[in-house]
Backbone as CSV, one residue per row, in Angstrom:
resi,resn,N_x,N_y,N_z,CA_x,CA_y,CA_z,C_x,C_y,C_z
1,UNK,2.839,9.091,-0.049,3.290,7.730,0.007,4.671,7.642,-0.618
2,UNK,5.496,6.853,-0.076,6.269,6.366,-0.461,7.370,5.006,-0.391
3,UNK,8.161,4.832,-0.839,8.846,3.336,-0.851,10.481,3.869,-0.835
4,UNK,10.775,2.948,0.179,12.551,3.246,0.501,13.201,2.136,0.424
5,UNK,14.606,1.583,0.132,15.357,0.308,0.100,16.399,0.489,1.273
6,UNK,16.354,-0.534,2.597,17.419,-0.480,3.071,17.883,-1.849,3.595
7,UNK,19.196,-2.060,3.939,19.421,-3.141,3.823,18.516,-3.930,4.436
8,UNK,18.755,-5.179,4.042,17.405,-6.304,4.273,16.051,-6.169,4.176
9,UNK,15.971,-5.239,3.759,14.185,-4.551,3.544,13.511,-3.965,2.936
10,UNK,12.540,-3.228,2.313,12.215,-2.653,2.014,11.193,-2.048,2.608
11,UNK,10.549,-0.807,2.246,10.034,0.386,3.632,9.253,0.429,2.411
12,UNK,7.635,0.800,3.095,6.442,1.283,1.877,5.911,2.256,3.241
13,UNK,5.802,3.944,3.058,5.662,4.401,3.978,4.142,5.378,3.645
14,UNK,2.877,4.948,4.049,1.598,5.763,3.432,1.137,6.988,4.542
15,UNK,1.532,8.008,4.540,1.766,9.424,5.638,-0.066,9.860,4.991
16,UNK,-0.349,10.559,6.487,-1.787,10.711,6.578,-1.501,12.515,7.666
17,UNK,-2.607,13.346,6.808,-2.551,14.520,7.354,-3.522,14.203,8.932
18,UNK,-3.557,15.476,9.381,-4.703,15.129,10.588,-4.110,14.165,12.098
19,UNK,-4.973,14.243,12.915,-4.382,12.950,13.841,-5.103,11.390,13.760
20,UNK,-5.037,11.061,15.156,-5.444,9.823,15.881,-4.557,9.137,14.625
21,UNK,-5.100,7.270,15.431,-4.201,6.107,14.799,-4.592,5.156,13.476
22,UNK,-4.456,5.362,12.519,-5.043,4.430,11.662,-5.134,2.549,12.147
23,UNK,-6.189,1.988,11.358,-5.671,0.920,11.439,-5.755,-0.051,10.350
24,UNK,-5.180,-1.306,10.422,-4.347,-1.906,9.174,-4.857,-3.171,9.166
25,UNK,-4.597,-3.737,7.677,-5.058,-5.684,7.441,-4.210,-5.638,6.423
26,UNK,-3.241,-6.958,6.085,-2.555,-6.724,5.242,-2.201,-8.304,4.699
27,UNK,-2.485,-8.931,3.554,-2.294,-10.451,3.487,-1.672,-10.533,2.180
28,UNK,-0.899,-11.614,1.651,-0.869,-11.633,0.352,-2.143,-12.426,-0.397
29,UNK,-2.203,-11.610,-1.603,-3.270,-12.508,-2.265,-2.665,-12.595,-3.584
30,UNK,-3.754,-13.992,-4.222,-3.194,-14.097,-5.843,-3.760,-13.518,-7.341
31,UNK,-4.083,-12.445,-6.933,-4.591,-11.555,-7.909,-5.030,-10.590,-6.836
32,UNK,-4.915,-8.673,-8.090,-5.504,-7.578,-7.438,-6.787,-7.549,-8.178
33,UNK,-7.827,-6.777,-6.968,-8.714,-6.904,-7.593,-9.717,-5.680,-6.765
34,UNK,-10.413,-4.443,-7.330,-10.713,-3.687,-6.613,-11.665,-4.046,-5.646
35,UNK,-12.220,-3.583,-4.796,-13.306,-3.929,-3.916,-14.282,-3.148,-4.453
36,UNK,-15.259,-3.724,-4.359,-16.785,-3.288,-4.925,-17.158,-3.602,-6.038
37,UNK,-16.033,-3.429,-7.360,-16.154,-3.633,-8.342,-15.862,-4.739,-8.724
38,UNK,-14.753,-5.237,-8.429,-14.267,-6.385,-8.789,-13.106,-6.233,-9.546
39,UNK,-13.052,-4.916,-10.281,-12.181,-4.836,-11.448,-10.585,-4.970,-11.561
40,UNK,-9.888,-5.907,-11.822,-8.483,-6.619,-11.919,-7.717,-5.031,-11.642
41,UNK,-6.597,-5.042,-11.348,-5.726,-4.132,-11.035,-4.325,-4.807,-11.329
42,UNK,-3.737,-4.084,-12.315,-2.327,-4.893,-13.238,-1.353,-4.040,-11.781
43,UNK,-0.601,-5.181,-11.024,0.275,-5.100,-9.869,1.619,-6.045,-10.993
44,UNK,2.831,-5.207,-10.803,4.111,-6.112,-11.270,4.652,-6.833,-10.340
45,UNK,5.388,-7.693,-10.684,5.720,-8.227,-9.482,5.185,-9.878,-9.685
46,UNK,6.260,-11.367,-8.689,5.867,-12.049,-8.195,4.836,-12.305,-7.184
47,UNK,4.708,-12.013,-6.133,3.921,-11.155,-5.153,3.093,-9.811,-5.460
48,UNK,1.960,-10.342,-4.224,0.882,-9.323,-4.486,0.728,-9.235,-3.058
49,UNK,0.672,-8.013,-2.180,0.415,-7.812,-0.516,-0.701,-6.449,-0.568
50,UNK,-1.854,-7.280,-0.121,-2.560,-6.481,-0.520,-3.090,-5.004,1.117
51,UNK,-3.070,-4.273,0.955,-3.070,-3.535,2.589,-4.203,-2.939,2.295
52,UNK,-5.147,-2.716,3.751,-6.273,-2.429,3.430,-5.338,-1.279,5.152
53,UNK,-6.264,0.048,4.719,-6.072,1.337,6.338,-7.152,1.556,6.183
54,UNK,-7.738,1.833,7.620,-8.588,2.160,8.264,-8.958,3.369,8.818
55,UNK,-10.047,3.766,9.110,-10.083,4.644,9.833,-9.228,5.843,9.215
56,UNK,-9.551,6.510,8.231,-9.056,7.528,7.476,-9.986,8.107,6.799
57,UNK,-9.662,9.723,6.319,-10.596,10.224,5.766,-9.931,10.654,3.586
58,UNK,-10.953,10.159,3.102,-10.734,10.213,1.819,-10.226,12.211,1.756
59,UNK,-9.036,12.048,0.337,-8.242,13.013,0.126,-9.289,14.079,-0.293
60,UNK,-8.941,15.134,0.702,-9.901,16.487,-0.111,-9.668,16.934,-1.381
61,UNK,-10.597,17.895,-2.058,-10.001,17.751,-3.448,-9.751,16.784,-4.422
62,UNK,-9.457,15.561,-4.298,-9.255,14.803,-5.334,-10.467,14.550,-6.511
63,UNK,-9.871,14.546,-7.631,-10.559,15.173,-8.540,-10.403,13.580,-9.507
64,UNK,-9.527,12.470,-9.492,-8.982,11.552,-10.318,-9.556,10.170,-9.741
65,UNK,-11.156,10.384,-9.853,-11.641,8.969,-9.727,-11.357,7.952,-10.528
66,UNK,-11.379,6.799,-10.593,-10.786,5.887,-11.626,-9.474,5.377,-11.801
67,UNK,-8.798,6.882,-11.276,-6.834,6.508,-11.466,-6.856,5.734,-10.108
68,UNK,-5.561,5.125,-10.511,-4.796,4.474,-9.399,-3.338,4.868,-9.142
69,UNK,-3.108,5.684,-8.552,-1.705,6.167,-8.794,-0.613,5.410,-8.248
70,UNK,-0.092,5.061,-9.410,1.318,3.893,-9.091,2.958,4.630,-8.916
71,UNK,3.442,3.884,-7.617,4.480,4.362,-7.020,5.309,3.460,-7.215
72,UNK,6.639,3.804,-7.999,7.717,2.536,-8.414,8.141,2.328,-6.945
73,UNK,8.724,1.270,-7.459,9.821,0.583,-5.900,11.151,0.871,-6.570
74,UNK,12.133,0.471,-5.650,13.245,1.090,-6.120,14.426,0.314,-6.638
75,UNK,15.220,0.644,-7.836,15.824,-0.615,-8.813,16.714,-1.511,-7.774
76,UNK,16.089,-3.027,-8.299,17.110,-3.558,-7.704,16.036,-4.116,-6.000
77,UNK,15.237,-3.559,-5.765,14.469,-3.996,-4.390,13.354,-4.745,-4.687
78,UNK,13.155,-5.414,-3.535,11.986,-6.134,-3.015,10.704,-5.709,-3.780
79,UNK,10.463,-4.598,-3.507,9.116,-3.629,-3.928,8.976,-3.423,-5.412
80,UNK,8.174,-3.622,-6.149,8.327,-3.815,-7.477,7.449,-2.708,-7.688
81,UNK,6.735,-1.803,-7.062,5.429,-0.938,-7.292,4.273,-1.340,-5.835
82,UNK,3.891,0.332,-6.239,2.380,0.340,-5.352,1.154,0.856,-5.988
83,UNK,0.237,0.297,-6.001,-0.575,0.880,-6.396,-1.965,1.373,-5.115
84,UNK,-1.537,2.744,-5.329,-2.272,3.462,-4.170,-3.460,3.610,-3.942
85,UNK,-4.598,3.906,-3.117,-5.769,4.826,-3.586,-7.253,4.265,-4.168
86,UNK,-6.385,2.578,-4.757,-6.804,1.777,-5.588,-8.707,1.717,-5.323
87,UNK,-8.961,1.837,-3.763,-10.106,1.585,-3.573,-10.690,2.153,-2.236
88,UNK,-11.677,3.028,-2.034,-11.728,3.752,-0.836,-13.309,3.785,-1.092
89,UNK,-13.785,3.558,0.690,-15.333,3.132,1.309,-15.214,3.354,2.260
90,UNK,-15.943,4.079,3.355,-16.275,3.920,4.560,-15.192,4.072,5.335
91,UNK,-14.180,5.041,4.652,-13.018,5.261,5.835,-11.784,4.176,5.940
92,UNK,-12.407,3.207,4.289,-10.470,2.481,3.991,-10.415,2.974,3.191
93,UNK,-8.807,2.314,3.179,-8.281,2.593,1.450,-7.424,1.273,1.302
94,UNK,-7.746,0.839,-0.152,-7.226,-0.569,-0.086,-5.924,-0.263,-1.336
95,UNK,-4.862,-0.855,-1.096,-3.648,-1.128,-1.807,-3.146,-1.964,-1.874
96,UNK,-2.350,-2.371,-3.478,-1.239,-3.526,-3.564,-0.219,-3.093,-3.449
97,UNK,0.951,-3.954,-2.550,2.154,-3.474,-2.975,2.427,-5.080,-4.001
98,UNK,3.598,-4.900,-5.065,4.125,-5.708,-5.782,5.365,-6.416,-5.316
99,UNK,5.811,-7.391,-5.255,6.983,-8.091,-4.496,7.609,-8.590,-5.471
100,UNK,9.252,-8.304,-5.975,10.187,-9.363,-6.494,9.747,-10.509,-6.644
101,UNK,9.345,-11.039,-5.420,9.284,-12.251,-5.181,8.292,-12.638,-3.940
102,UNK,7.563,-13.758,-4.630,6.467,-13.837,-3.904,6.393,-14.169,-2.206
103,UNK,5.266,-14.040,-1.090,5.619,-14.160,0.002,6.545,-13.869,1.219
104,UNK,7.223,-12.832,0.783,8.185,-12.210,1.687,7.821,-11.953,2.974
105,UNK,8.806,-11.918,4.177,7.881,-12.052,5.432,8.077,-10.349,5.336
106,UNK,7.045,-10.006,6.105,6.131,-8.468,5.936,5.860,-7.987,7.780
107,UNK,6.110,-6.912,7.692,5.425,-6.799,9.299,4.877,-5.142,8.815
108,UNK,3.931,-4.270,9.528,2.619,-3.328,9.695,2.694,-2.014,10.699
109,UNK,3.080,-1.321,10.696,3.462,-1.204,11.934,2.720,0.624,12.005
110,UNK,2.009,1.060,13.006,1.876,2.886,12.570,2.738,3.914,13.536
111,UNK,2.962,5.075,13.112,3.750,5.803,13.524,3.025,7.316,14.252
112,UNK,3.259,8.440,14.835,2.624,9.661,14.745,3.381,10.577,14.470
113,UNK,2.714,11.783,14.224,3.526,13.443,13.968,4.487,12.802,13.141
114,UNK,4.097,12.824,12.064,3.067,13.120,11.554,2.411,11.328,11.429
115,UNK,0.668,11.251,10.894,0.287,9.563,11.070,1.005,8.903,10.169
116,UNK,1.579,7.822,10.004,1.761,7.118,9.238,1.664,5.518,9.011
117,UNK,1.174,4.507,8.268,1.316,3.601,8.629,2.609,3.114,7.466
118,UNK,3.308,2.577,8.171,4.698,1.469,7.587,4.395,0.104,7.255
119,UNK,4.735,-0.184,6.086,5.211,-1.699,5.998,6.448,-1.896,5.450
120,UNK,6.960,-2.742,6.280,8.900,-3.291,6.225,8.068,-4.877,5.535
121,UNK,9.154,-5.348,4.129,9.398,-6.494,3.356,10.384,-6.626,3.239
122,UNK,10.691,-8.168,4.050,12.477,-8.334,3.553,12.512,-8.886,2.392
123,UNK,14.044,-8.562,2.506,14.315,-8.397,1.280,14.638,-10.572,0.675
């Protein structure tokens, strides 16, 4: 995963080994909050966009249940942080990204070779 700044936007880019197409839900909400548990998830930021992918298979090996591994945004951008990984069932994985500023218009979009799904936030 990662997060890029370019003009008018910002890029949150989550790359997936393997094929076929993921798929995506993505809304802002006013608090993070894991699924299943319930348990609050500290997101910086005005904004909270919360992305749920589909149709994926949980990371082999991963050994760091509990963590949430947080990905800065970049100084000065839209993207204030991601927090990745945050929550995975049945082939999602649910994430916040953090926004400068709240409500930014957002678009979803997936890619192949390699999979990826994109989200562009203007700036």
């Amino acid at each position: 995963m990662r997060v890029g700044q370019h003009p008018g936007f910002d890029r949150v880019v989550y790359e997936f080994a393997g094929t076929g197409t993921p798929g995506w839900r993505a809304r802002y909400v006013d608090g993070a909050f894991q699924d299943n548990s319930g348990k609050p998830i500290s997101v910086a930021g005005d904004g909270i966009l919360q992305i749920y992918i589909n149709r994926i298979a949980f990371p082999s090996g991963d050994t760091e249940t509990g963590s949430f591994p947080l990905v800065p945004g970049t100084p000065g951008g839209v993207v204030t942080e991601v927090r990745e990984g945050v929550s995975w069932s049945e082939g999602d994985m649910q994430s916040f990204i953090g926004t400068a500023r709240p409500e930014r218009p957002f678009t979803v979009f997936t890619l192949s070779e390699p999979t990826r799904v994109v989200v562009d936030i203007a700036a």
